[in-house]
C-alpha positions in Angstrom: 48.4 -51.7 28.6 45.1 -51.7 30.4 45.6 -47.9 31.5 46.1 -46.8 27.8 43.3 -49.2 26.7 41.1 -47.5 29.8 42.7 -43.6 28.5 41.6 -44.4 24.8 38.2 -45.5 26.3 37.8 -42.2 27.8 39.3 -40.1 24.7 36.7 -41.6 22.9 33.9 -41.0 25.4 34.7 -37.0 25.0 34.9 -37.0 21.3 31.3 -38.7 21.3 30.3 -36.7 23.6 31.5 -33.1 21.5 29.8 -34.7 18.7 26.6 -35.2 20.6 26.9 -31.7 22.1 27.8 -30.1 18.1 24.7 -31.9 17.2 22.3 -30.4 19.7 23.3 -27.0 19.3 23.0 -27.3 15.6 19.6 -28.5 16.2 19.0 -26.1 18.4 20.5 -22.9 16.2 18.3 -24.4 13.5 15.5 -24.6 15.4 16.2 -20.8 16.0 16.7 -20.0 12.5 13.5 -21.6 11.4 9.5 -20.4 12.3 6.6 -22.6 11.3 2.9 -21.0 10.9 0.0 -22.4 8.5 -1.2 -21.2 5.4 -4.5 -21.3 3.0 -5.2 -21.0 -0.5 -8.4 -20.0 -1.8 -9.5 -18.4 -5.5 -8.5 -15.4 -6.5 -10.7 -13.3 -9.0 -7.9 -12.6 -10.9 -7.1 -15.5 -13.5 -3.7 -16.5 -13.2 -3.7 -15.9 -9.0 -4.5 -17.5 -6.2 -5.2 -15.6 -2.6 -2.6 -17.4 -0.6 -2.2 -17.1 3.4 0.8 -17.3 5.5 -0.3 -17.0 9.6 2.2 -17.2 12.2 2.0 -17.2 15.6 4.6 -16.7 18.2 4.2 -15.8 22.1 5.3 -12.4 20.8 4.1 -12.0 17.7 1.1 -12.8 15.3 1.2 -12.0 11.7 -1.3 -12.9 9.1 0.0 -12.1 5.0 -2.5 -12.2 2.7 -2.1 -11.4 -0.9 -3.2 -12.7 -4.5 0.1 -14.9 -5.8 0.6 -15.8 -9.2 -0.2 -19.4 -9.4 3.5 -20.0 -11.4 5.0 -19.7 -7.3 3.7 -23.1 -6.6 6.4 -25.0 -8.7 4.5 -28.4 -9.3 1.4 -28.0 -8.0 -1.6 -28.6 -10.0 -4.4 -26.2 -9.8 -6.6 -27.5 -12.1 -6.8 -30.8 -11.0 -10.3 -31.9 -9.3 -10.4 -33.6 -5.9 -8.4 -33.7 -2.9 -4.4 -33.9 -3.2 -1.1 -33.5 -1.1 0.6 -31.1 -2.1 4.5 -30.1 -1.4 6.6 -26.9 -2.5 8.8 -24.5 -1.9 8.7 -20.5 -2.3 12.7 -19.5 -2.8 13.0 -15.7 -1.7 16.3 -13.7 -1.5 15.3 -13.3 2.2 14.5 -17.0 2.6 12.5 -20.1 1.6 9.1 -21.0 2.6 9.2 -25.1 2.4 5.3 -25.7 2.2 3.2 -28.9 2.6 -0.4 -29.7 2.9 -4.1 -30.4 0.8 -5.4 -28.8 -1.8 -9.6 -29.9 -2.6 -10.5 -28.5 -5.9 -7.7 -25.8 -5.8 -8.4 -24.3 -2.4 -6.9 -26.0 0.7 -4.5 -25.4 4.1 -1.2 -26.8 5.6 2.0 -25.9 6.9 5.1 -24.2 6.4 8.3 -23.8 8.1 10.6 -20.4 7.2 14.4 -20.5 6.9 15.7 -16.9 6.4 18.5 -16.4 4.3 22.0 -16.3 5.6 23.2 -13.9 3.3 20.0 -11.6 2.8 21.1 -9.6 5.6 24.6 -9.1 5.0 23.9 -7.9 1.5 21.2 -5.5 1.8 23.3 -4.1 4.9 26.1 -3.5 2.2 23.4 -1.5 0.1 22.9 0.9 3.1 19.4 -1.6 4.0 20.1 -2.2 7.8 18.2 -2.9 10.7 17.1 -6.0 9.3 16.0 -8.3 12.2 14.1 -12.0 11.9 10.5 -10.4 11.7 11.6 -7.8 8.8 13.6 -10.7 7.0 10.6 -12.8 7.4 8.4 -10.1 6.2 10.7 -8.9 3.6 10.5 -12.7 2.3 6.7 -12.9 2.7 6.6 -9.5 0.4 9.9 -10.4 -2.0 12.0 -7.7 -1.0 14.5 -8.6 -3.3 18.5 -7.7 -3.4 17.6 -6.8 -7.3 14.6 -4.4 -6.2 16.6 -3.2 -3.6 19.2 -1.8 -5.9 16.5 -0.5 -8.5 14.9 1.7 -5.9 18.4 2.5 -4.5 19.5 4.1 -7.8 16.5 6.3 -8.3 18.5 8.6 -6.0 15.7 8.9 -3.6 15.3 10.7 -0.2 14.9 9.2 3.2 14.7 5.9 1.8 15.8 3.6 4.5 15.1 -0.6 4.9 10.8 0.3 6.9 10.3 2.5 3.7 11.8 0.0 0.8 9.5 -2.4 2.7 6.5 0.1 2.1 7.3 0.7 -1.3 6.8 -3.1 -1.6 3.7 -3.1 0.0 2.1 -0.2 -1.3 4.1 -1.2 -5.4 6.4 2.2 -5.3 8.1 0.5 -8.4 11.0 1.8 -10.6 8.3 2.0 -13.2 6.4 4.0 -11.3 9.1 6.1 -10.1 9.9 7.0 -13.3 6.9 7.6 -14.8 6.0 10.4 -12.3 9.5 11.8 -13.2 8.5 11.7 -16.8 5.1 13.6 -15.9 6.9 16.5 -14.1 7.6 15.5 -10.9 10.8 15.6 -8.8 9.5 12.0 -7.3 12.2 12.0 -4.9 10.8 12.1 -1.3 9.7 8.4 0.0 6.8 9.2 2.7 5.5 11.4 -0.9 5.9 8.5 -2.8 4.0 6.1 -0.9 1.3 8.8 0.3 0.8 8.9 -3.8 0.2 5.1 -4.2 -2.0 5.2 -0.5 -4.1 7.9 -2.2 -4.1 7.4 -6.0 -1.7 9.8 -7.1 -0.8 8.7 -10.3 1.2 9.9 -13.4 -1.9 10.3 -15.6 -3.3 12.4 -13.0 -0.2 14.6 -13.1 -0.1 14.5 -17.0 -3.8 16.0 -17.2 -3.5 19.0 -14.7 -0.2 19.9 -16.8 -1.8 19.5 -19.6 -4.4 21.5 -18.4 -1.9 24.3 -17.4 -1.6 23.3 -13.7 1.6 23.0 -12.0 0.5 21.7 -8.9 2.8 20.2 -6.4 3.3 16.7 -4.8 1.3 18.1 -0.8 -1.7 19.5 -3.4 -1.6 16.5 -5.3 -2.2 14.4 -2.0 -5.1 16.7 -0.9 -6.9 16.5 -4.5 -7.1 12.7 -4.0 -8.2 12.9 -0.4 -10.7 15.3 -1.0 -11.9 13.8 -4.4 -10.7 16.3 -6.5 -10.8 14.3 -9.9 -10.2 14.9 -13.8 -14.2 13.6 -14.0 -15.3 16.5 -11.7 -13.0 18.6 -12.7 -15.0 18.6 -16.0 -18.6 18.1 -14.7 -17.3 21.9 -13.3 -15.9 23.2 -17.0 -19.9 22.7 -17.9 -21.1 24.6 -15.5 -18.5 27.3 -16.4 -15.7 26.8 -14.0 -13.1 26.2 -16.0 -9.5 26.3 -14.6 -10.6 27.2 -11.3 -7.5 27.6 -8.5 -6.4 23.9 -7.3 -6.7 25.4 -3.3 -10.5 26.6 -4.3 -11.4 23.2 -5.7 -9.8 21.2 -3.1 -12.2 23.6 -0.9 -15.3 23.3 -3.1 -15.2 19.4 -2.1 -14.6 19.9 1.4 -17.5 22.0 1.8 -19.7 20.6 -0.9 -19.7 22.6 -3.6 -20.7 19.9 -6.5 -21.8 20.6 -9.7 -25.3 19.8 -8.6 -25.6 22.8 -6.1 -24.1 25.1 -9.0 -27.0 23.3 -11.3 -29.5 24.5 -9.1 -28.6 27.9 -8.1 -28.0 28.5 -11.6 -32.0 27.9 -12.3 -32.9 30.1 -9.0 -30.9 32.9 -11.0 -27.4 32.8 -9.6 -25.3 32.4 -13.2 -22.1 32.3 -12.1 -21.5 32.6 -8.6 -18.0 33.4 -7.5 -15.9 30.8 -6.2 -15.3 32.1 -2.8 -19.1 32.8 -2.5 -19.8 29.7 -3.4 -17.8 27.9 -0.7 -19.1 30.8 1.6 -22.6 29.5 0.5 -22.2 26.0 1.5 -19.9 27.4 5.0 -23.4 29.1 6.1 -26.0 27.1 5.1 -27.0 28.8 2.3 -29.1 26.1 0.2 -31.1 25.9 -3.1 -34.4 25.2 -0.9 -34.0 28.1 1.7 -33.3 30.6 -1.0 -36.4 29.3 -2.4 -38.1 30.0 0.6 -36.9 33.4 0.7 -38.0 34.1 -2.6 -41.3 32.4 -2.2 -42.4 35.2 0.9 -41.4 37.9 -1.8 -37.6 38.3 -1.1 -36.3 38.0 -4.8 -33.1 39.6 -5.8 -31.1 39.0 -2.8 -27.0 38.9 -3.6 -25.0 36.0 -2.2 -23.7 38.3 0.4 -27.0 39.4 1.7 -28.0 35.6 1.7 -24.7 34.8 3.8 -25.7 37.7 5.8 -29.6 36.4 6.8 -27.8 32.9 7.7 -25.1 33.9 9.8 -28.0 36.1 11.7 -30.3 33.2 12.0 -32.8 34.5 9.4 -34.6 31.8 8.1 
């Protein structure tokens, strides 16, 4: 009797001691499922917003997210109260939740937060052709609300070399269905991702596209890029119709604002006698040097009716 009393003893010693052991691990696997960081709140100048802050750091990692949020996030927390208060709430993602405690002082304020990713985020984007998908992109692609819905929006659009970094970039930089298909509806294929997201880096937008058609340009998406980097604008595009240079070669005024042909310099060559300069000699003007002020000099030590050429010619010899 003793020895079974003495075997049930021990029976019940392992099964406590499983259960301990489950515990831990579960502890432990959530521990490793979870990240904890800070975040801030402070006013945003858009009504409506707030800029909100999420920093984590890790012994490999240190990220700092900070955009404007639309107050309506923070379920139950009240912005407009005066004063110090504790707050507490929770940001549900697809990727994850964000369980969030702290102070706010007259709307502004700090605490902490502690991540739990998704269990299923992964799984279903994976089955949209989304893969790759580790714990700092899922945290990320929380932080940014990659969704499973925006995920399939973009997907649908039937565009190329779309994979899980570049939905994440069309996120960041707002390369939105909307958007998508408004460039679409301007004339443009809109079907390349780097393209796509080089257009929202550098303003390339649909109304841009809709006045160069309009205007009888058919540029495409590289030249579009290159107007916006260079400043090529509808605004100076028609400070130039003024002076007379009216649908002038995208390529020439892409190089007429590299070079610094502005309407100004036109202005005042146009008063030293130079009508209508073309637009090669114009850019060949400002290649060399040739200026308002030393053709005035020229024509000052009696050297009046010089062509653009000869000018270009006295600069490129040193002739001052």
């Amino acid at each position: 009797m003793e020895d079974l009393a003495a075997m049930n003893r021990r029976h019940a010693l392992i099964a406590y001691v499983l259960i301990a052991c489950t515990l831990v691990l579960a502890l432990i696997a959530r521990a490793s499922e979870t990240r904890a960081g800070s975040w801030t709140i402070a006013r945003s100048d858009e009504p409506g917003r707030v800029s909100f802050a999420l920093i984590y750091h890790s012994k490999h990692n240190n990220s700092n997210h900070q955009s404007d949020w639309p107050t309506s996030e923070f379920h139950g927390v009240d912005f407009s109260k005066s004063g110090k208060q504790d707050v507490k709430f929770a940001i549900t993602r697809d990727a994850g939740r964000f369980d969030c405690e702290g102070y706010l002082n007259n709307g502004e304020g700090a605490g902490l937060f502690h991540f739990t990713p998704d269990a299923q985020y992964v799984s279903q984007m994976s089955a949209l052709g989304f893969i790759g998908i580790d714990e700092e992109k899922q945290f990320s692609m929380a932080i940014l609300d990659v969704s499973i819905a925006f995920a399939k929006e973009i997907k649908s659009k039937n565009v190329h070399g779309l994979d899980t970094d570049k939905l994440i970039a069309f996120r960041i930089f707002n390369v939105s269905s909307e958007f998508i298909d408004a460039l679409r509806k301007a004339g443009l294929p809109a079907t390349d991702a780097d393209k796509l997201v080089a257009f929202r880096i550098h303003g390339v937008s649909p109304e841009m596209v809709g006045y160069l058609r309009q205007s009888g340009y058919q540029p495409d998406e590289d030249t579009l890029v290159a107007m916006r980097i260079h400043g090529v604008s509808p605004d100076y595009m028609q400070e130039l119709k003024k002076d007379g240079y009216d649908h002038i070669d995208l390529q020439k005024l892409i190089a007429f604002r590299i070079h610094g042909v502005s309407p100004d310099f036109i202005e005042k060559l146009q008063t030293l006698g130079f009508k209508h300069p073309d637009p090669d000699q114009l850019v060949a003007m400002r290649i060399h040097g040739v200026s308002p002020e030393f053709i005035s000099g020229l024509q000052s030590r009696g050297m009046k009716n010089l062509t653009i050429d000869q000018l270009v010619s006295l600069r490129i010899h040193g002739i001052d």
